[in-house]
N, CA, C and O atoms as CSV, one atom per row, in Angstrom:
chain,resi,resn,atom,element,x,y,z
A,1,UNK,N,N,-9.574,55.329,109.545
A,1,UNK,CA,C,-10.968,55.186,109.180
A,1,UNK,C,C,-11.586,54.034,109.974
A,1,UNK,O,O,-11.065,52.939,110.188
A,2,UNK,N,N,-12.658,54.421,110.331
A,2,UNK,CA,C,-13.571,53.287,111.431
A,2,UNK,C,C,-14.357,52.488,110.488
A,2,UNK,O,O,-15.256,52.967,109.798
A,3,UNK,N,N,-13.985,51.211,110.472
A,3,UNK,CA,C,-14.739,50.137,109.642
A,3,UNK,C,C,-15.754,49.162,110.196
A,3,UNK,O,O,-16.320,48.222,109.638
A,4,UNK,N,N,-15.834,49.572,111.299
A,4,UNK,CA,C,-17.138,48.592,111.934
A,4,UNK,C,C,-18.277,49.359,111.867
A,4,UNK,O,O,-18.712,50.510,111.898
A,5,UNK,N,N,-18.670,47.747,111.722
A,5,UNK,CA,C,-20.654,48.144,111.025
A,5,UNK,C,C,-21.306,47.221,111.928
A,5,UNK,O,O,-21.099,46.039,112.202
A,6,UNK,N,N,-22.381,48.312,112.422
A,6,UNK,CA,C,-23.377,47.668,113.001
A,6,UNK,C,C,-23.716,46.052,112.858
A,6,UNK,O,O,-23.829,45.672,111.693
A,7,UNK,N,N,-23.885,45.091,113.850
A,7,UNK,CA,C,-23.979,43.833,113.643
A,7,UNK,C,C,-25.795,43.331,113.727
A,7,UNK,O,O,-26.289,42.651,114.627
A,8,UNK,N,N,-26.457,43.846,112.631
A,8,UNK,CA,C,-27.998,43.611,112.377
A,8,UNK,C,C,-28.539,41.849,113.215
A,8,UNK,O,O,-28.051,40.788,112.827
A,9,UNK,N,N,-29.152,41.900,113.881
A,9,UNK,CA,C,-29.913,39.716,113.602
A,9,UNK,C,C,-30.503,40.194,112.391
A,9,UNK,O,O,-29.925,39.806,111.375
A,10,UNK,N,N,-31.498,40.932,112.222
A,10,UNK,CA,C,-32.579,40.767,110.828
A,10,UNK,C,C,-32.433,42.144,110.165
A,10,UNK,O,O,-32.046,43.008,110.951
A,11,UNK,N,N,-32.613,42.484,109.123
A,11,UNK,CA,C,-32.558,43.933,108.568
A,11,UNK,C,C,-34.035,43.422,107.713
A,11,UNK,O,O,-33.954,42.425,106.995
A,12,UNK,N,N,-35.050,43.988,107.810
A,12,UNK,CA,C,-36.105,43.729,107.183
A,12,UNK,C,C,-36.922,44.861,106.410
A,12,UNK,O,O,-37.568,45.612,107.142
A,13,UNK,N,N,-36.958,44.990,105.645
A,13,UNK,CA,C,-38.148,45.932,104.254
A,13,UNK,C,C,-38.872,45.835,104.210
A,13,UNK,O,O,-39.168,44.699,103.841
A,14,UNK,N,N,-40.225,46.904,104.526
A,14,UNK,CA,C,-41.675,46.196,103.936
A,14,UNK,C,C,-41.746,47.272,102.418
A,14,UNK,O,O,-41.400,48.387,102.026
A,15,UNK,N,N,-42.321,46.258,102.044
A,15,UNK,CA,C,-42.831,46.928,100.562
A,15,UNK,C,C,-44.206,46.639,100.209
A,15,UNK,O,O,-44.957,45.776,100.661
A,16,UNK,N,N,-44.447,47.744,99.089
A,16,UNK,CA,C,-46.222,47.638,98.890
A,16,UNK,C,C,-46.502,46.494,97.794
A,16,UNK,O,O,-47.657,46.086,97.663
A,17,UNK,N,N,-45.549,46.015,97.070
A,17,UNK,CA,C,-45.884,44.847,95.715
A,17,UNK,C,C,-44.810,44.193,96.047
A,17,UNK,O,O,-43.810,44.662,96.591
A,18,UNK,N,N,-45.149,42.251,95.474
A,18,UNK,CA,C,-44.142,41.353,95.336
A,18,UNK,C,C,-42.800,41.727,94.435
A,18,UNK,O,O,-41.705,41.248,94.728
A,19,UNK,N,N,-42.985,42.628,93.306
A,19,UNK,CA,C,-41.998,42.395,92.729
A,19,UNK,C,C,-40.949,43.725,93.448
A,19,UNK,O,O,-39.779,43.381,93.288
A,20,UNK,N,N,-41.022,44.934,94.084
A,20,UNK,CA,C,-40.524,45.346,94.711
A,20,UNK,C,C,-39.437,44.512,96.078
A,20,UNK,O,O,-38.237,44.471,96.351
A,21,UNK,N,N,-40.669,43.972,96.614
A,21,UNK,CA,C,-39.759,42.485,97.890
A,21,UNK,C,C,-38.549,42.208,96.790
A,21,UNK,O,O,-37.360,42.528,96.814
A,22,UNK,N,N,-39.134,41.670,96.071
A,22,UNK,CA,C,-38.023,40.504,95.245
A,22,UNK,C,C,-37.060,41.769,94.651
A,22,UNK,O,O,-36.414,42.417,95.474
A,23,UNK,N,N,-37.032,41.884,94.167
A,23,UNK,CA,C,-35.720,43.279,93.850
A,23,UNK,C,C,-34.990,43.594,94.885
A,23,UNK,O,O,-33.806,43.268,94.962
A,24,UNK,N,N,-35.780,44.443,96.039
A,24,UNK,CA,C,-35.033,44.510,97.669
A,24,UNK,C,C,-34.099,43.424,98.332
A,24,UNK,O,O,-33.061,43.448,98.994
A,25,UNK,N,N,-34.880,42.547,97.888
A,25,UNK,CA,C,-34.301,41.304,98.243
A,25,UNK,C,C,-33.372,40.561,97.903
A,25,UNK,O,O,-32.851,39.719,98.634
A,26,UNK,N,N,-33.019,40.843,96.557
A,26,UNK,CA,C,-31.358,40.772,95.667
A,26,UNK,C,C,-30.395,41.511,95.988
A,26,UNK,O,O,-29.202,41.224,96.087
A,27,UNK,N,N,-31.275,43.126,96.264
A,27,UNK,CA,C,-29.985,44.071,96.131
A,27,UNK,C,C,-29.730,43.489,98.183
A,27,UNK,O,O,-28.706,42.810,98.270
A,28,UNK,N,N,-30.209,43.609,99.111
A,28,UNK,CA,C,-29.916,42.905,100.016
A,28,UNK,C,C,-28.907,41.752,99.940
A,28,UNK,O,O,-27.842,41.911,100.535
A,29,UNK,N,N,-29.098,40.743,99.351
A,29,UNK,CA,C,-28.454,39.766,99.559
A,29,UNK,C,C,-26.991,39.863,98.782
A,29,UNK,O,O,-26.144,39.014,99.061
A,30,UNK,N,N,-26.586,41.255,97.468
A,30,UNK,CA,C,-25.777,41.430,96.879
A,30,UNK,C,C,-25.121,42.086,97.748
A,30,UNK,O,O,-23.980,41.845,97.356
A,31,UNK,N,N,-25.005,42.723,98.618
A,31,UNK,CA,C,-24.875,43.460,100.281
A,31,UNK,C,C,-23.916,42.949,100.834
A,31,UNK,O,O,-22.754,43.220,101.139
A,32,UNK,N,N,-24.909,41.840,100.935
A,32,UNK,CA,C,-24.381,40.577,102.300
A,32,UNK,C,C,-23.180,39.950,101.512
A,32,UNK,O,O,-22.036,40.081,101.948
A,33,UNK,N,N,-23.528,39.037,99.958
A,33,UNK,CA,C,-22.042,39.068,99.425
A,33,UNK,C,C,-20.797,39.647,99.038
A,33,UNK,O,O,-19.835,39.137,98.462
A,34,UNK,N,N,-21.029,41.039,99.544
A,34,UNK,CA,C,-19.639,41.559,99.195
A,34,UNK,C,C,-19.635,42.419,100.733
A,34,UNK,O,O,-19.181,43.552,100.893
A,35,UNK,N,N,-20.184,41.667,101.652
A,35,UNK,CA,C,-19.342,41.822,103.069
A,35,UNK,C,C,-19.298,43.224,103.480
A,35,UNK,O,O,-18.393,43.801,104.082
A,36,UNK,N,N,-21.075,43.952,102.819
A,36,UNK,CA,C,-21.167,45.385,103.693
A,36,UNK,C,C,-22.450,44.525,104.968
A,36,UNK,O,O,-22.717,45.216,105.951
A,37,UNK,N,N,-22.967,43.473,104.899
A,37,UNK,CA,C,-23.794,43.076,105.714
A,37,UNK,C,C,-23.686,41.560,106.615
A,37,UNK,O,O,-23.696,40.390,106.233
A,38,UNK,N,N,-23.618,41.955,107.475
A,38,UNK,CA,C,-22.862,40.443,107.909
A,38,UNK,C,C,-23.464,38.931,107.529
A,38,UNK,O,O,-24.682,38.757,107.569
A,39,UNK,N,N,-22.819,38.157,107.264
A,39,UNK,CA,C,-23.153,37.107,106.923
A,39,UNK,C,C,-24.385,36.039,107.155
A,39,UNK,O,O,-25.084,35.287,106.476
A,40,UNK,N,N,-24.211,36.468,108.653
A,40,UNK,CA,C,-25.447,35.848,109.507
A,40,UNK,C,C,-26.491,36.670,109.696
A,40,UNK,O,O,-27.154,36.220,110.630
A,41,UNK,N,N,-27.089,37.922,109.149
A,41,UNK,CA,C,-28.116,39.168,109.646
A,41,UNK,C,C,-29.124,38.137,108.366
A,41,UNK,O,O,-28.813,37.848,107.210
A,42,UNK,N,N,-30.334,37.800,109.129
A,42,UNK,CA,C,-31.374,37.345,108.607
A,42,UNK,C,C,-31.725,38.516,107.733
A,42,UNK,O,O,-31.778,39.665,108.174
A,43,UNK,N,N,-31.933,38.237,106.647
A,43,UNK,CA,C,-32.405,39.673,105.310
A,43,UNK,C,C,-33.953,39.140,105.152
A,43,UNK,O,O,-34.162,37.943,104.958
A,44,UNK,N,N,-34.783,39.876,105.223
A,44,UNK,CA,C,-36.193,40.090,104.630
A,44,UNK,C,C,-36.428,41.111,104.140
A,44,UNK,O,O,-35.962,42.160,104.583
A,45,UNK,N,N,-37.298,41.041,102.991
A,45,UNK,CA,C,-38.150,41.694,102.271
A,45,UNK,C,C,-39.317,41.443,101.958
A,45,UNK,O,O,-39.468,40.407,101.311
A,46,UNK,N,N,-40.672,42.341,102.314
A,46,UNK,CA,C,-41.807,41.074,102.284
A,46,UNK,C,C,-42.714,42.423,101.867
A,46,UNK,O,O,-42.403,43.572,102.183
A,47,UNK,N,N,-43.604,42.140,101.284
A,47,UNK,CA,C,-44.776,42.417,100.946
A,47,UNK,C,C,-45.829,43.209,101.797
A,47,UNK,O,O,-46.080,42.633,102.855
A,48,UNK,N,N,-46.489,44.350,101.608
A,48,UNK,CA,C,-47.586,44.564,102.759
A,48,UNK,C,C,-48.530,43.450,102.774
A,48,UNK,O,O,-48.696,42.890,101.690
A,49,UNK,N,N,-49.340,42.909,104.023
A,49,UNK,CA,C,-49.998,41.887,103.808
A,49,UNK,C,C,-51.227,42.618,102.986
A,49,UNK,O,O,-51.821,41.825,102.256
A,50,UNK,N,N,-51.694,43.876,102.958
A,50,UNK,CA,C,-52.695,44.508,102.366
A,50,UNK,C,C,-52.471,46.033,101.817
A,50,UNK,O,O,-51.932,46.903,102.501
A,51,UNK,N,N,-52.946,46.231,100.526
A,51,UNK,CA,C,-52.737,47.648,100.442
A,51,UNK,C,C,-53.193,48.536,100.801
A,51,UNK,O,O,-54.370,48.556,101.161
A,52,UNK,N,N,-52.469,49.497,100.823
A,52,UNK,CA,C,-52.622,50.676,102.057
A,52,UNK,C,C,-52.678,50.183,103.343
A,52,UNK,O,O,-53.643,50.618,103.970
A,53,UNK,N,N,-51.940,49.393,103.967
A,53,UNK,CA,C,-52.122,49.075,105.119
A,53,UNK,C,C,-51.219,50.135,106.237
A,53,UNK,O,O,-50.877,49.896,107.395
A,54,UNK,N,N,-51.022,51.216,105.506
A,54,UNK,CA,C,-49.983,52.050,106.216
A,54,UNK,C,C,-48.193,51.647,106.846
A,54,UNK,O,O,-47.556,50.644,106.524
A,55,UNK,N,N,-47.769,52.637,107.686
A,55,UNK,CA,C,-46.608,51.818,108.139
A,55,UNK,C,C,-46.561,51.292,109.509
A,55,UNK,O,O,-45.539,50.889,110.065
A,56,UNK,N,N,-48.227,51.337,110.220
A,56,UNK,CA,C,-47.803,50.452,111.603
A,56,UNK,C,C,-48.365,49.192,111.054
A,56,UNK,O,O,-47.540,48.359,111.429
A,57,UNK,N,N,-49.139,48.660,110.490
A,57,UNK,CA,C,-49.676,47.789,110.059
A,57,UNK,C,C,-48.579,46.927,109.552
A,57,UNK,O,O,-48.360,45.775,109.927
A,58,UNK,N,N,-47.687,47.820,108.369
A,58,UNK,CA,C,-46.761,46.858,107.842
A,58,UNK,C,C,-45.162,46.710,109.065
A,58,UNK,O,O,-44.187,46.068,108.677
A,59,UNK,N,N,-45.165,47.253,110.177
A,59,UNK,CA,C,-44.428,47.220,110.788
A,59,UNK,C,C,-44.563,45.997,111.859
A,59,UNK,O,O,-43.656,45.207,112.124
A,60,UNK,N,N,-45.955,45.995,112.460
A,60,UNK,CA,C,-46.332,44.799,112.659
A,60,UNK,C,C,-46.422,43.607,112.229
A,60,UNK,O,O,-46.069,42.691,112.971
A,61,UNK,N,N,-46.756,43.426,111.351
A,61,UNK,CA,C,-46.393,42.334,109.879
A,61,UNK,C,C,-44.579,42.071,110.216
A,61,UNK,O,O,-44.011,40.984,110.332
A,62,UNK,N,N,-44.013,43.368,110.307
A,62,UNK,CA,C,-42.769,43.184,110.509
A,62,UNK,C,C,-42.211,41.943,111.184
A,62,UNK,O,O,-41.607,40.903,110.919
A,63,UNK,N,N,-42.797,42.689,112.310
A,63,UNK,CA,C,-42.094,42.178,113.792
A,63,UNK,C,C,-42.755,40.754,113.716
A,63,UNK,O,O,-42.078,39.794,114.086
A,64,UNK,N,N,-43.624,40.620,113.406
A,64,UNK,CA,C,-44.508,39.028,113.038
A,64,UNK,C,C,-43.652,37.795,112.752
A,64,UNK,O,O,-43.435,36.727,113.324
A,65,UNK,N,N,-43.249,38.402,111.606
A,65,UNK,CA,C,-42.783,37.348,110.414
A,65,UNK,C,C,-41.349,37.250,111.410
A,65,UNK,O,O,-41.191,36.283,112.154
A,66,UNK,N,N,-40.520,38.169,111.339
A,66,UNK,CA,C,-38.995,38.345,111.724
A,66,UNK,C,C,-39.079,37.306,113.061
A,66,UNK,O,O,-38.476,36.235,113.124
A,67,UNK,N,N,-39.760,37.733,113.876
A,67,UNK,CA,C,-40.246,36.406,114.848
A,67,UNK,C,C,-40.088,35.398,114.816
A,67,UNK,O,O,-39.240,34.750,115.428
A,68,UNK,N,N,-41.146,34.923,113.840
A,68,UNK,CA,C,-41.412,33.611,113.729
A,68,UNK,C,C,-39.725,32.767,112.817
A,68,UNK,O,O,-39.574,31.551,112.940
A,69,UNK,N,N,-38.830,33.477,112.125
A,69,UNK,CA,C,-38.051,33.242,111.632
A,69,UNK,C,C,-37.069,32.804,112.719
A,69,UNK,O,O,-36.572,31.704,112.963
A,70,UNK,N,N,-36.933,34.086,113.337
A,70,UNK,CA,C,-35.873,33.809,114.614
A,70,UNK,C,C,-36.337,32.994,115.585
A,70,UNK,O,O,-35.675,32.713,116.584
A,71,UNK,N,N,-37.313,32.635,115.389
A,71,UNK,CA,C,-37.850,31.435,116.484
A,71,UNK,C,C,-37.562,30.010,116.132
A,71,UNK,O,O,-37.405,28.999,116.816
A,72,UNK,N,N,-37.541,30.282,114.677
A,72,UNK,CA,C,-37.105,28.761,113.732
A,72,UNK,C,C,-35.844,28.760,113.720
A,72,UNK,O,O,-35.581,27.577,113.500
A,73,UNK,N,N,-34.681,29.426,113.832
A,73,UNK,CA,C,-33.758,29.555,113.845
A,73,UNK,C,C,-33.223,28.866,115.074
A,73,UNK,O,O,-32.454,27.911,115.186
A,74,UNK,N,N,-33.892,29.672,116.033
A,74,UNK,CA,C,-33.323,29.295,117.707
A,74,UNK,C,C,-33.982,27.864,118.098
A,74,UNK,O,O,-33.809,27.587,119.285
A,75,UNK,N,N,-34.639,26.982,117.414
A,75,UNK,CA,C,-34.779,25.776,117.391
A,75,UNK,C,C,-36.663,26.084,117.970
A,75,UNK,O,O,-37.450,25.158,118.166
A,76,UNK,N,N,-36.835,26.819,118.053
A,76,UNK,CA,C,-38.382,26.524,118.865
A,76,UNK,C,C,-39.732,26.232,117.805
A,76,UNK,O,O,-39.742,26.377,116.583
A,77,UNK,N,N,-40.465,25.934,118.386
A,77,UNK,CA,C,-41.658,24.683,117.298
A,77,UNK,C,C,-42.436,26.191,117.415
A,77,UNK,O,O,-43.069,26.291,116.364
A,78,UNK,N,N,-42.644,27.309,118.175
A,78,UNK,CA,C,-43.999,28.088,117.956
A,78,UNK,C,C,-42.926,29.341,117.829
A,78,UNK,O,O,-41.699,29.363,117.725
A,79,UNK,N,N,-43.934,30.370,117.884
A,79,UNK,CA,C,-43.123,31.852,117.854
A,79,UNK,C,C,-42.496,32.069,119.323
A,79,UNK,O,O,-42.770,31.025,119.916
A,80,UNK,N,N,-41.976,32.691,119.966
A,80,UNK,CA,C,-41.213,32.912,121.054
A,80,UNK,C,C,-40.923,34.654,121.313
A,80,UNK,O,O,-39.865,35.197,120.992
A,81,UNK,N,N,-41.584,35.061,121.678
A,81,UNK,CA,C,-41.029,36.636,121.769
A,81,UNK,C,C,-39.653,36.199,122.463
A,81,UNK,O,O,-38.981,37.156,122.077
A,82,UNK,N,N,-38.894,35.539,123.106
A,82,UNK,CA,C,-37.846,35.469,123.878
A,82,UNK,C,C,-36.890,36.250,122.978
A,82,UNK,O,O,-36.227,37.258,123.221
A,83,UNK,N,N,-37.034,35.267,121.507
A,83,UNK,CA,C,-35.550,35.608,121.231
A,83,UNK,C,C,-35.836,37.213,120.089
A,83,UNK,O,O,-35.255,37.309,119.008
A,84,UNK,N,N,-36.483,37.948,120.439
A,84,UNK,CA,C,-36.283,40.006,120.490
A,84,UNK,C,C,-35.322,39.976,121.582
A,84,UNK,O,O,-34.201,40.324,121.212
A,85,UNK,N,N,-35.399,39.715,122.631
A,85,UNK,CA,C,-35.200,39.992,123.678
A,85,UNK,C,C,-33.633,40.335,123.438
A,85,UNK,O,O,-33.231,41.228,124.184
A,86,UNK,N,N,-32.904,39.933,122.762
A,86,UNK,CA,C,-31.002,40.286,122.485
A,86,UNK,C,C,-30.805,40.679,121.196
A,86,UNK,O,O,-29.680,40.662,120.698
A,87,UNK,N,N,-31.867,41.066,120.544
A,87,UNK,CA,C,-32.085,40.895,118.851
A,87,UNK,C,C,-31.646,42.544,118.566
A,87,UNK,O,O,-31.716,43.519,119.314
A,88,UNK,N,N,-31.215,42.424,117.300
A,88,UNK,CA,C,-31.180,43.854,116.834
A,88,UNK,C,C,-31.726,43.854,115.789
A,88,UNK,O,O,-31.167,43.086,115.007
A,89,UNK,N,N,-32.805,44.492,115.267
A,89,UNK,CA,C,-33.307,44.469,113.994
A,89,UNK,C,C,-33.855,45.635,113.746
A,89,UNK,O,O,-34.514,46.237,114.594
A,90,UNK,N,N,-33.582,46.190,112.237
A,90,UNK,CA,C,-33.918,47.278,111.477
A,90,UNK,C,C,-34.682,46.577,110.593
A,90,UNK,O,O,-34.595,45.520,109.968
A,91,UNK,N,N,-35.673,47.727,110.758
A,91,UNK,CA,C,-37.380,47.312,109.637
A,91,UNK,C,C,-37.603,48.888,109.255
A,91,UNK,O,O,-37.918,49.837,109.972
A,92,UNK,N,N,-37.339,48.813,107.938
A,92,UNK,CA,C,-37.023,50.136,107.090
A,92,UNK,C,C,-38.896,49.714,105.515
A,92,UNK,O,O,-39.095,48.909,104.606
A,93,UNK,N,N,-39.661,50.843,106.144
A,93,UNK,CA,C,-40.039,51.066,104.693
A,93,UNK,C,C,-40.001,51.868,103.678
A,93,UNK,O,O,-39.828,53.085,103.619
A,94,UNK,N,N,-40.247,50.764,102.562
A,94,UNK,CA,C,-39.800,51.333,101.251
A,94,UNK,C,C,-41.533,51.688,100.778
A,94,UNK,O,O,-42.642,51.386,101.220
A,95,UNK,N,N,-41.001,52.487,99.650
A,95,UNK,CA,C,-42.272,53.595,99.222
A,95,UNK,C,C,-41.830,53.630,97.675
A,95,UNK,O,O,-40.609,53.593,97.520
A,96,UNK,N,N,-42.676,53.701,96.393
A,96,UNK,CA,C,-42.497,53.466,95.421
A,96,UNK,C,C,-43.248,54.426,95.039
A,96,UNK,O,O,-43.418,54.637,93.838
């Protein structure tokens, strides 16, 4: 049996309400502690910034935020498109 799993930087959710994020965002991180998600894959779950904003809107929002994270990460003071540039990230929306 083949046990390797994809190695995510960010696995990110958009959702249409806060309390959806926050739920996503447990069962995510319950994931990551029992070692189906790697340790280091930045987890988000975030909110549409507006409702009905569809899914390019909230996909953009996506790529926004996940950015600016991995930019704080990689030490830089502003956003950096650089670091997409080796990134692997899944941005999955959820629908209620």
């Amino acid at each position: 049996m083949n046990t390797r799993r994809k190695k995510w930087s960010a696995i990110v959710l958009t959702c249409q309400n806060k309390a959806s994020a926050h739920a996503f965002n447990r069962e995510l991180e319950l994931c990551q502690k029992k070692g189906l998600i790697d340790k280091t894959t930045l987890l988000l779950a975030l909110e549409d910034p507006k409702a009905r904003v569809g899914s390019g809107g909230a996909t953009l929002n996506a790529l926004l935020v996940v950015t600016e994270h991995l930019s704080a990460q990689a030490g830089f003071l502003t956003v950096e498109s650089k670091v997409l540039q080796d990134a692997d990230i899944l941005i999955m929306h959820m629908v209620s």
